[in-house]
N, C-alpha and C positions, 0 to 999 in steps of 0.2 A: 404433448399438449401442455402438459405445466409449466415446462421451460419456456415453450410461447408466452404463454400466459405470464412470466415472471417477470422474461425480457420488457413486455410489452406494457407491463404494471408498475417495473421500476421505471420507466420513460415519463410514462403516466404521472408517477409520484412524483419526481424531481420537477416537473414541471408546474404542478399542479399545488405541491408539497401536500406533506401526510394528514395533516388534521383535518383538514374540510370534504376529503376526497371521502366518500360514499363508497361503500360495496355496492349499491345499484349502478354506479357513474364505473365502475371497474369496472364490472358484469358488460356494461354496453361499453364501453372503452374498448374491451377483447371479443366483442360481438357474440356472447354469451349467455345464457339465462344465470339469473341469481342461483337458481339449483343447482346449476352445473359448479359453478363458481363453489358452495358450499359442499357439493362433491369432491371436491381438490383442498380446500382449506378449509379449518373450522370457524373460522369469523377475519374481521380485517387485521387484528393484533396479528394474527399468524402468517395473513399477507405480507404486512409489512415487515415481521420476522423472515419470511422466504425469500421477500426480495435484499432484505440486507446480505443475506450469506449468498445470494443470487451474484451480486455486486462485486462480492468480497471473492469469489470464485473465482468471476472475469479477472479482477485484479489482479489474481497470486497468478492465475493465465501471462498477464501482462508481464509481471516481472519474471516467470519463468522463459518463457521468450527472451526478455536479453538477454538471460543469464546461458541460453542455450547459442544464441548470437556472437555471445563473448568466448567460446568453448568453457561454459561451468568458470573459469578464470574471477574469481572474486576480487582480484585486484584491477583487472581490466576493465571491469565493472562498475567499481569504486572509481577509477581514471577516468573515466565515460561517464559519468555520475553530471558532471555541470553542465553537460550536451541535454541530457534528456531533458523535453517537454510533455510531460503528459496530455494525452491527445483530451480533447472535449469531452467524449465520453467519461473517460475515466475521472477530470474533473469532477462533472454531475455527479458523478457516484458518491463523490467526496462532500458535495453538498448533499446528497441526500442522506446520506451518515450524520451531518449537522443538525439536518432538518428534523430527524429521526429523536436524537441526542435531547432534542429542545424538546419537543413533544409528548415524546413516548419514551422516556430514560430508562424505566423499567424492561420495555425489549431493548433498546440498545444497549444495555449494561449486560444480559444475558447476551446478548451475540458478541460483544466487547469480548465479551470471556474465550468464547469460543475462537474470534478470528484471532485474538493475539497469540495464544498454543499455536493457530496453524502459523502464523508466520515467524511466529520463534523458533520453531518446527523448521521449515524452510532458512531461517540464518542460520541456525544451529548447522544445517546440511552441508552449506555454501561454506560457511567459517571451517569446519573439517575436509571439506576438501579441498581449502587452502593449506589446510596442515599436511595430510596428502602428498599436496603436491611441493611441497617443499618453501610455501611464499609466508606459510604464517609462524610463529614461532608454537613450538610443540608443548610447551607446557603453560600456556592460554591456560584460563578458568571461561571457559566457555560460555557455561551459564551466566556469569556476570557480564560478558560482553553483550549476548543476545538479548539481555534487559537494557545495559546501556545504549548502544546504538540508536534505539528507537526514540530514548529519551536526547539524545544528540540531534536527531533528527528532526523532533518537535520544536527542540531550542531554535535549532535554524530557522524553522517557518515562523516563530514568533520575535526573530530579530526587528529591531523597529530602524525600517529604513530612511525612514526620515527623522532619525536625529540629525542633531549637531554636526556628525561624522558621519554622514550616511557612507554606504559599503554593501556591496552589489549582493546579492544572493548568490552567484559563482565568485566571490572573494571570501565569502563566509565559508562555502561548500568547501575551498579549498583550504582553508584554515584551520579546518577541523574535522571533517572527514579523511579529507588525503590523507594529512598527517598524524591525523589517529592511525592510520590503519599501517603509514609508515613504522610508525613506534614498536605495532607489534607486530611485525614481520620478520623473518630472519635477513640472512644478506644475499639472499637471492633475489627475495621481495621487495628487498630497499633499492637497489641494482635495479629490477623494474621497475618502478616507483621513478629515481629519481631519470633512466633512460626516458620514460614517456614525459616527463615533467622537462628533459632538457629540449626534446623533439617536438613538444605543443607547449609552447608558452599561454598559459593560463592565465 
């Protein structure tokens, strides 16, 4: 029933967004009394706190699926990286993280904390079992790479496409992701790397 309730609460917020939205307009949103609703959480700070890691859940869902799509392969992954579009949902999610951010910083800085562990957790897993398998180079400082990617990947979304020189979001993607991940690879990994790179011209 909470999961209902979570699913149905983040739809709710993202559309509605977090400030204005009433735990009575929840309550009748999930076709529930207020009591029940205060049965399940302690006020709406905690809503909104459950539906963030709610969100954040589905997501590492999402990326576990390609990663399961790719056979675990983190460089298949990374090659398939300028294909992916994140669907609608998963968007919204992304705006009600923002929404959240602007609002309520104090819960999203406390979940902030929580989802980045899980998903450094999750690179940390992927990057070792590219070592593993023979595509990453073996003596990686691991922990500095699962702090930088993320900060790589911010750069990207904040490139300003319309400068002067505009340049595509997959010419960016490939500039700096691929070839990060080219660099620290052995020669088995560059070998894939630059096989998928001669057979999809990017």
């Amino acid at each position: 029933m909470k999961e209902k309730i979570l699913k149905k609460t983040a739809d709710y917020l993202i559309r509605e967004g977090c400030r204005k939205v009433t735990v009575d307009e929840i309550a009748a949103y999930n076709g529930i009394s207020k009591r029940t609703l205060y049965e399940l959480f302690l006020d709406k700070n905690e809503i909104i706190e459950q539906c963030l890691l709610y969100c954040n859940e589905k997501t590492r869902e999402y990326y576990h699926e390609i990663f399961r799509n790719h056979d675990d392969n983190i460089l298949s992954v990374v090659l398939s990286g300028h294909h992916f579009r994140p669907d609608s949902k998963l968007t919204s999610a992304f705006r009600l993280f923002a929404d959240a951010k602007k609002h309520f910083p104090d819960i999203y800085e406390n979940v902030e904390k929580v989802i980045l562990e899980e998903h450094r957790a999750d690179l940390r897993k992927f990057l070792r079992k590219g070592q593993e398998d023979g595509l990453l180079l073996p003596d990686l400082h691991i922990d500095s790479i699962v702090t930088f990617i993320p900060m790589l990947i911010r750069f990207i979304g904040r490139v300003d496409f319309h400068s002067e020189t505009p340049i595509s979001n997959r010419e960016t993607y490939y500039q700096t992701i691929i070839y990060y991940f080219r660099g620290i690879s052995t020669e088995k990994g560059r070998m894939f790397i630059d096989d998928y790179l001669n057979k999809n011209k990017i």
